[in-house]
C-alpha positions in Angstrom: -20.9 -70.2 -51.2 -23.7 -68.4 -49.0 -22.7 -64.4 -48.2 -21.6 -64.3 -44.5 -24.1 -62.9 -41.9 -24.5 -59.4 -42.0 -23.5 -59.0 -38.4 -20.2 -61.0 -39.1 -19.3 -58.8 -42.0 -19.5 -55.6 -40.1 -17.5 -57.7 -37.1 -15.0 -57.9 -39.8 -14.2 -54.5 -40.6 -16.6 -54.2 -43.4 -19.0 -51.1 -43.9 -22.3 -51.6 -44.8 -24.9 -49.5 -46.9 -27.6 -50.6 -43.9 -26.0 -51.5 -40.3 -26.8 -54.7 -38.7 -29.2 -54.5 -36.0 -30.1 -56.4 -32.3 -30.5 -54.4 -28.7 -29.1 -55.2 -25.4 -31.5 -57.0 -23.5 -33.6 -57.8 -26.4 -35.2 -61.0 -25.0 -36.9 -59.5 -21.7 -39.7 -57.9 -19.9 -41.1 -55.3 -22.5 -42.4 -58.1 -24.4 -45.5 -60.1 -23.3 -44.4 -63.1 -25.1 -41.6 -62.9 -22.5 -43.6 -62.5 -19.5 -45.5 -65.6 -20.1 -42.6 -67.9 -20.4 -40.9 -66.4 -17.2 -44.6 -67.3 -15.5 -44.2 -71.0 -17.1 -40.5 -71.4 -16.1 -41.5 -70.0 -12.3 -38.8 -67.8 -11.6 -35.6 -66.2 -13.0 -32.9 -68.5 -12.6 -35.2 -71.7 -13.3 -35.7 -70.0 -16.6 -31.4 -69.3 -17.0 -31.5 -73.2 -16.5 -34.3 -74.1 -18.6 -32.5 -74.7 -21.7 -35.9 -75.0 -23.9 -37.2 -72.4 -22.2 -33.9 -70.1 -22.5 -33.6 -70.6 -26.0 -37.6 -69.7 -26.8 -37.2 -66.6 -25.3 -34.1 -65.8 -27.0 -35.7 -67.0 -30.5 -39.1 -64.3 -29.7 -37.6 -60.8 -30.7 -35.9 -62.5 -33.4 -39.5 -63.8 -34.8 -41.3 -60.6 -33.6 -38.3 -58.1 -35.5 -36.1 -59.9 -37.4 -32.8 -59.1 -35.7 -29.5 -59.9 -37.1 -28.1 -61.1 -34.2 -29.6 -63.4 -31.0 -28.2 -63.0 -27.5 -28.1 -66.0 -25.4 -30.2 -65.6 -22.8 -28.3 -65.9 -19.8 -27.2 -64.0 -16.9 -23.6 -62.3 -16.1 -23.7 -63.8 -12.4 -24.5 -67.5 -12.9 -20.7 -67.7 -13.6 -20.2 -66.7 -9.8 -22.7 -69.0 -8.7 -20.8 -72.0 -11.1 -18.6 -71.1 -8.9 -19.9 -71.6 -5.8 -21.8 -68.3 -4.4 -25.0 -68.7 -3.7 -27.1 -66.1 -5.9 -31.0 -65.3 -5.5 -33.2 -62.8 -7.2 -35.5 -60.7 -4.7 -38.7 -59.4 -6.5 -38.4 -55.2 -8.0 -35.1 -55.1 -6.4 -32.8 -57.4 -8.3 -30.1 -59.9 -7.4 -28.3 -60.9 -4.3 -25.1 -63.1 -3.7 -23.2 -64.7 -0.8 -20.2 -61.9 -0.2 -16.4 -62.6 -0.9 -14.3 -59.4 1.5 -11.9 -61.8 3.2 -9.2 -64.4 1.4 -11.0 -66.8 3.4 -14.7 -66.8 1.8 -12.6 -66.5 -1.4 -10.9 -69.9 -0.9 -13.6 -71.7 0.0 -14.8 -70.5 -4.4 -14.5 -73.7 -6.9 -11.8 -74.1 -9.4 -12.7 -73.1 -12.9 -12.8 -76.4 -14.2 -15.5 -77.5 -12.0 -18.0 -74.6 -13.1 -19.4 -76.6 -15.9 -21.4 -79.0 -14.0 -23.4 -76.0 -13.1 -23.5 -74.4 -16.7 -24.0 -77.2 -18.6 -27.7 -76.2 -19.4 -26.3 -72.8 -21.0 -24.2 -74.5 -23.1 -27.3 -76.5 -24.2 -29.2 -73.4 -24.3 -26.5 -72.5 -27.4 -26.5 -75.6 -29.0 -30.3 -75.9 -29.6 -29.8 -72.1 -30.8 -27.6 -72.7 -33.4 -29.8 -75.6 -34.8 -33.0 -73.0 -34.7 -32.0 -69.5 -36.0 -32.1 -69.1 -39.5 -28.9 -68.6 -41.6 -29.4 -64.7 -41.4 -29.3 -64.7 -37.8 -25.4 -64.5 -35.9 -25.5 -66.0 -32.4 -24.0 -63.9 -30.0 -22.6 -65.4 -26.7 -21.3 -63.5 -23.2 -19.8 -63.6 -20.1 -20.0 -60.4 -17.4 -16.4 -59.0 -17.4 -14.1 -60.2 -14.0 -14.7 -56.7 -12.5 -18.5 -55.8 -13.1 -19.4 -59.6 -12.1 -16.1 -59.0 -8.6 -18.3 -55.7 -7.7 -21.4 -58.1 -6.9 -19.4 -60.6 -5.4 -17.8 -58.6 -3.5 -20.7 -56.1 -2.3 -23.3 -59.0 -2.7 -25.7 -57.0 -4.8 -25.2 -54.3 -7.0 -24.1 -50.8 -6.2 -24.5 -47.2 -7.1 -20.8 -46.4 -7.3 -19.5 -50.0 -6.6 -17.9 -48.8 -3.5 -17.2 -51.9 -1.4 -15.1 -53.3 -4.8 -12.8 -50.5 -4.7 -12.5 -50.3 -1.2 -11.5 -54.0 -1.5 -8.9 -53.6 -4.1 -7.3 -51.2 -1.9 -7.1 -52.2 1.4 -7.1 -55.7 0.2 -5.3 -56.4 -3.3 -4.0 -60.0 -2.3 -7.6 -61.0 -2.2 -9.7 -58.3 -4.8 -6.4 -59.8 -7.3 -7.1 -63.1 -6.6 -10.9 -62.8 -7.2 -9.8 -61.4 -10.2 -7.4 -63.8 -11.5 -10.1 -66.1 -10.9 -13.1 -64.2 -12.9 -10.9 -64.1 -15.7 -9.7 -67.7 -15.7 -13.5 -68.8 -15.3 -14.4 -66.1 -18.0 -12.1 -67.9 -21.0 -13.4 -71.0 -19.7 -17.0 -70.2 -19.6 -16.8 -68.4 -23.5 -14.4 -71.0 -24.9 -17.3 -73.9 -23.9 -20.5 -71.2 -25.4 -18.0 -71.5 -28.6 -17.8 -75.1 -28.8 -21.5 -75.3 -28.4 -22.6 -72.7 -31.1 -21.9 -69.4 -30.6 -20.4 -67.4 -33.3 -19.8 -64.4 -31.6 -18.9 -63.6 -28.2 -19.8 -59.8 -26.3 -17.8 -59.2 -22.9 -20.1 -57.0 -20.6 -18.1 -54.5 -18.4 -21.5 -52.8 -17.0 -19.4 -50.7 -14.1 -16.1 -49.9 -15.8 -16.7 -46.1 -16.1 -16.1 -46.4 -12.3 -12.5 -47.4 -12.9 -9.8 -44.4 -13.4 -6.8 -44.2 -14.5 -4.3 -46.8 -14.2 -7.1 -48.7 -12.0 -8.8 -48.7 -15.5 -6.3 -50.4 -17.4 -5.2 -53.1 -15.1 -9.0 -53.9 -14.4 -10.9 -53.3 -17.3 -8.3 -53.3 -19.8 -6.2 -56.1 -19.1 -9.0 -58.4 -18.4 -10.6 -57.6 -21.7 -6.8 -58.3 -23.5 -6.5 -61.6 -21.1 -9.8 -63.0 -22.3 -9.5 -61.9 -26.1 -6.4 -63.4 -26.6 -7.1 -66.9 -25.1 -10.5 -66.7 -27.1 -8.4 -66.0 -30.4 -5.7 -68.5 -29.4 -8.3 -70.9 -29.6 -10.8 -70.3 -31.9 -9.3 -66.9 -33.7 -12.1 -67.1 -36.3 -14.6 -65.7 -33.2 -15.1 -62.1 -33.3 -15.3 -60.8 -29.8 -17.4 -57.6 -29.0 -16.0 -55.6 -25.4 -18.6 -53.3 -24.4 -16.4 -51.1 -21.0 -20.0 -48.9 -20.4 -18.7 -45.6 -19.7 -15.5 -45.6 -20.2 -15.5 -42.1 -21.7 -11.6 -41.3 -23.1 -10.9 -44.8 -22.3 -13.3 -46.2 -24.8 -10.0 -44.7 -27.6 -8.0 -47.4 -28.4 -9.7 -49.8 -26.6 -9.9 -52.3 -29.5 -6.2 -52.2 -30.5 -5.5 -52.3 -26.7 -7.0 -55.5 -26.5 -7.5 -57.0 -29.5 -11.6 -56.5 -30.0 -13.3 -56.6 -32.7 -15.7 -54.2 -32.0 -16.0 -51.8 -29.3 -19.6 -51.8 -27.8 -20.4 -47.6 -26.4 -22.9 -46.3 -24.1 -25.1 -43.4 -24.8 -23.0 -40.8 -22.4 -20.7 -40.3 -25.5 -22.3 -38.8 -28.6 -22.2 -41.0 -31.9 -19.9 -38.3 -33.4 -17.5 -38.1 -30.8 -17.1 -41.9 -31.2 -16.6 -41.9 -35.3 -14.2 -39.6 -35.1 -12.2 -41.5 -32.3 -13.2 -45.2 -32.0 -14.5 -46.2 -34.7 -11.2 -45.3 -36.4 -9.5 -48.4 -34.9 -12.8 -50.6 -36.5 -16.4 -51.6 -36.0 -18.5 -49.5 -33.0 -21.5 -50.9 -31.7 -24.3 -48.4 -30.5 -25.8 -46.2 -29.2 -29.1 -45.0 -29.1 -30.7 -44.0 -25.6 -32.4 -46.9 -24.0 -35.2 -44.3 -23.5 -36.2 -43.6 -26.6 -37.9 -46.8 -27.0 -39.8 -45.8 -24.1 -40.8 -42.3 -25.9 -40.7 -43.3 -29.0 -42.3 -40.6 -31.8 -40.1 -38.4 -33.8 -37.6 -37.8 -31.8 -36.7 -41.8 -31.9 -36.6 -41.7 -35.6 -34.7 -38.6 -36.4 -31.8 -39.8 -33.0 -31.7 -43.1 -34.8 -31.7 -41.7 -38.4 -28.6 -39.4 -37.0 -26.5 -42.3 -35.1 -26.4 -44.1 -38.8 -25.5 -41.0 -40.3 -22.6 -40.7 -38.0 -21.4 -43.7 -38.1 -21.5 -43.9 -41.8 -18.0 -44.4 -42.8 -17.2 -47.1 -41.2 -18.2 -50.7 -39.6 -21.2 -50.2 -37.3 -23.9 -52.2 -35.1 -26.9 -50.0 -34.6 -28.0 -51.0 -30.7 -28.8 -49.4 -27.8 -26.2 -47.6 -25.5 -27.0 -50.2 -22.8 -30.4 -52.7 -22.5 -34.0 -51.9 -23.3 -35.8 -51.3 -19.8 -38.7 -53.0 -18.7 -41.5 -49.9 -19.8 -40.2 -49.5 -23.4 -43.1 -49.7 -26.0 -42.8 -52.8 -28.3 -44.1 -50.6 -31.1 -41.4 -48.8 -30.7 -38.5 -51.2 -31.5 -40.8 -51.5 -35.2 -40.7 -47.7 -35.5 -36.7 -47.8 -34.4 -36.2 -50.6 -37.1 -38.0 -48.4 -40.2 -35.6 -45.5 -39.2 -32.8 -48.0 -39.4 -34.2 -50.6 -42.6 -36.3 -47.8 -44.6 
């Protein structure tokens, strides 16, 4: 019997002498390899539904750094667009979307079932994955949680403080609920069919839950995250399933029992001590080093990357990044990260 995956034994509640390792947005523009498949695929959404093309540059930082995990590459808002928004990407300023603020331009969505026509190439995207990674490597899918992908919907691009989505599920609940009940449907759906196709692992992406508070928190971040889990366990219950709420703060405790995560994904706004002593009590933590230390690499990325092992020492950890590697990091500088990590 082969030794599980590295990544899949710290998913599992085991701590390990050296963490597993992959970043957030590890397939993407800091690499030139990268680049030049985007330029051969034309644009960015020809290249979400090239499914050769997907899965090469999903397979390039593994071959350049030896990852333990692989990422689809994907995109959180081609699940609205399966759906039936229309969804373009404008150059340096990032994606726009057909707007849903009125029951009727909600009505007018698809039903979840008939998303797949759409992401079939994703799904073929996983499957030539699974055939191509080595027997090392975990294969991670994802989905945008139903209110981070609702705020673009709803606003038709994203926001600094995702404003028109909470003034929607205010003065509008029968409709923000109803996007949401959809989202989450489409979600299980979406992640169930990645399974089926290869993916051993699943991450849920709440990018713009530390804008929920209080009770609006746990019925939208929360309960979504619980909704999704348990149909993904029900299911396929050997499928670890990482839930990453960025900047959740307090609410980032007892998130995993909450909803049944494996592993609890934080940003770099909490420290990596903070976090041992709260979350990663309840199991396996994912993080966090500061996205921007890969763009100032030097010391000061090996000693903060030495110290977020250290803390999280005692328990089940991913090293990654508190949210995606930006666009100006220094490839060098994910080598220099990996040393500090690997010795």
């Amino acid at each position: 019997m082969s030794q599980p995956k590295k990544l899949m034994r710290a998913l599992a509640g085991e701590t390990l002498e050296t963490p597993p390792v992959w970043m957030m947005r590890q397939a993407g523009r800091y690499l030139p390899e990268y680049r030049a498949t985007r330029a051969e695929a034309g644009d960015f959404l020809s290249l979400c539904y090239n499914s050769d093309l997907a899965a090469e540059v999903t397979l390039q930082p593994i071959r350049r750094y030896g990852f333990d995990a692989a990422i689809l590459f994907a995109d959180i808002l081609l699940l609205p667009q399966a759906l039936g928004a229309d969804l373009w990407f404008v150059t340096g300023e990032g994606p726009r979307l057909s707007t849903i603020t009125e029951y009727g331009q909600f009505a007018k969505l698809k039903d979840v079932d008939a998303i797949h026509e759409t992401l079939n190439p994703v799904y073929d995207t996983v499957s030539i994955l699974s055939r191509e990674l080595s027997s090392e490597t975990t294969l991670i899918g994802f989905a945008g949680a139903p209110w981070t992908v609702a705020t673009y919907m709803i606003a038709g691009r994203g926001t600094p403080d995702q404003g028109p989505a909470h003034a929607l599920r205010e003065e509008d609940p029968k409709t923000f609920d109803a996007l949401m009940d959809l989202l989450t449907q489409g979600t299980i759906s979406y992640l169930k069919r990645q399974i089926e196709a290869g993916a051993e692992v699943v991450k849920i992406f709440d990018s713009w839950a530390g804008s929920l508070k209080g009770e609006a928190f746990t019925k939208y971040a929360l309960e979504p995250a619980k909704a999704i889990t348990a149909a993904i366990k029900e299911a396929h219950p050997e499928v670890p399933v990482i839930a990453f709420p960025r900047e959740a703060g307090d609410g980032y405790i007892g998130f995993a029992k909450a909803t049944g995560a494996d592993c609890v994904a934080i940003d770099n706004s909490v420290s990596a001590d903070w976090a041992a002593e709260h979350v990663q009590k309840d199991g396996c933590v994912q993080g966090n080093l500061d996205p921007k230390r890969m763009v100032t690499g030097g010391e000061a990325l090996v000693t903060e990357t030495k110290r977020i092992v250290k803390a999280f020492s005692g328990g089940p950890h991913i090293f990654n990044l508190g949210h995606g590697i930006t666009p100006d990091a220094e490839p060098e500088n994910v080598h220099l990260m990996l040393e500090a990590i690997r010795g």
